[in-house]
C-alpha positions, 0 to 999 in steps of 0.5 A: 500500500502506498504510504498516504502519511497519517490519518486522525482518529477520532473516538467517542464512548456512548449509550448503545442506542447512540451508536446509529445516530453517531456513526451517520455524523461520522460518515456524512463527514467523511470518515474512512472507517469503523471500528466499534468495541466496548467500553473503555478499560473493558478488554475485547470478548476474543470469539473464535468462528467454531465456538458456537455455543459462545456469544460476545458480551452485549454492554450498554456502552460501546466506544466507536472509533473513526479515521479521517483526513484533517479536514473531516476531523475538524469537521466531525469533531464540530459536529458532534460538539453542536450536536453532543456538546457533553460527548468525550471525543479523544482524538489521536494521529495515526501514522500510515504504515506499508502495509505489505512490509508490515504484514511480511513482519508476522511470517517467518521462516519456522523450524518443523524437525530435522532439516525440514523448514515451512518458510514465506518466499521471502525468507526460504532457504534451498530445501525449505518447503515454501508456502506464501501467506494468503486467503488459504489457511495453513503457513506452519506457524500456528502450533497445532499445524506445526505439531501435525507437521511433525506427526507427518515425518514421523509416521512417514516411513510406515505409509505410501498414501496421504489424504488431507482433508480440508487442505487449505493452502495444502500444506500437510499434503505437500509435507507428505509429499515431500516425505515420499508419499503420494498425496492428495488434498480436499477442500470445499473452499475453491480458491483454496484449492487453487492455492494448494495447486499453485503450493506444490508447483511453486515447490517441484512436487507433486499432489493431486488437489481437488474439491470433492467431498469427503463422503465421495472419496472412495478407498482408503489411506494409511495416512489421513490428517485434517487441520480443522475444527473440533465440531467438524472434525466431530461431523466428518467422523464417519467419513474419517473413519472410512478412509483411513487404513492405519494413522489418522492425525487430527489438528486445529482442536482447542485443548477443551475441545480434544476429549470430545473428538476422542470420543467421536474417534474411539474405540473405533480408532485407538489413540495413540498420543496426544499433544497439548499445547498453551491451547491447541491440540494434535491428536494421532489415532490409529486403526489396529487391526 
């Protein structure tokens, strides 16, 4: 992004019922942008997409915040004081940044075991395995897919076949891959898939990526492994019992989360370790015949 200078912030704290009457002042002078939040001194409610059964707090007051040029500052902050005259408006100078410099700071080259690296394009060494950040999940940097990266060189050697379901930016097949087997990724999502195909040309490897649904896979894989919410992973499980031969192992499961997809997994599967971190879990079970 070209670096435009600075922008105003402008914030205000409100009655709830306020935010509409506020917000249509701030846009009609201008402003760039919103953000909404609670009150001041309370810390934001974190609600990650597969809490379902979890729901924000709803406060009284809220804090709106808004940017502006200089110009629809002054403008807004005038407003607001003929219209609101006891309003606390705080006003703070934002400095534009670059943008794609600064996103390029949350990814880096990460250690997975041995000699193997995930890294961005911008940080790879010769071996490492590449994998841009983008709109598809999975770069190798979050714990859990880490530990399921790892997972993967382990049982490598004992497996010929690897299915990964949800595959994302298709990491955990690439791995694979890599590890000599043959492998193959799903995913619903389209454009994740074109992201995986792009993922293994970009790497020299080879992997079959498609959008068929689990429940249209026919066969089995000694290796299966999925990088996704507890929930679904408690929803694919028949599936993901049909289709794995010998190891499947399980990622993206939030620590509270990992007995209720044991459950869903055993006795028909055993498990064989599980792998706890500050908050997420891996899990690999097997099927012993």
């Amino acid at each position: 992004m070209e670096n435009l200078g600075t922008w105003i912030e402008l914030s205000v704290e409100i009655d709830r019922e306020a935010i509409d009457a506020i917000s249509e002042i701030l846009t009609n002078c201008g402003a760039n942008g919103f953000e909404e939040g609670p009150p001041r001194g309370v810390a934001p409610t974190l609600i990650q997409p597969w809490e379902t059964d979890r729901k924000a707090p709803v406060y009284p007051r809220a804090v709106v915040r808004a940017w502006f040029d200089e110009e629809g500052a002054e403008a807004a902050t005038q407003k607001l004081t003929e219209k609101h005259p006891a309003l606390d408006i705080q006003k703070r100078t934002v400095a534009d940044e670059d943008w794609a410099q600064v996103w390029k700071q949350h990814h880096h080259r990460t250690h997975v075991s041995g000699e193997f690296w995930i890294a961005p394009p911008w940080e790879a060494q010769p071996g490492d395995l590449i994998i841009p950040p983008g709109n598809a999940f999975g770069t190798g940097e979050h714990p859990s897919t880490l530990e399921c990266l790892r997972k993967i060189q382990t049982v490598a050697a004992e497996c010929t076949h690897c299915l990964d379901v949800g595959c994302g930016s298709g990491i955990l097949a690439l791995a694979a891959a890599r590890a000599g087997l043959r492998a193959e990724g799903i995913d619903i999502d389209p454009p994740s898939v074109d992201s995986a195909i792009e993922n293994a040309r970009l790497n020299h490897l080879e992997a079959h990526f498609s959008t068929t649904p689990i429940e249209r896979v026919t066969g089995q894989f000694d290796l299966v492994v999925a990088n996704l919410f507890a929930e679904v992973l408690c929803a694919l499980r028949d599936d993901l019992i049909r289709v794995s031969s010998h190891h499947l192992i399980l990622a993206g499961i939030l620590n509270e989360k990992a007995d209720t997809v044991i459950a869903a997994l055993c006795p028909e599967l055993t498990l064989v370790e599980r792998i706890e971190g500050d908050a997420w879990t891996c899990l690999h079970l097997q099927r012993i015949s």
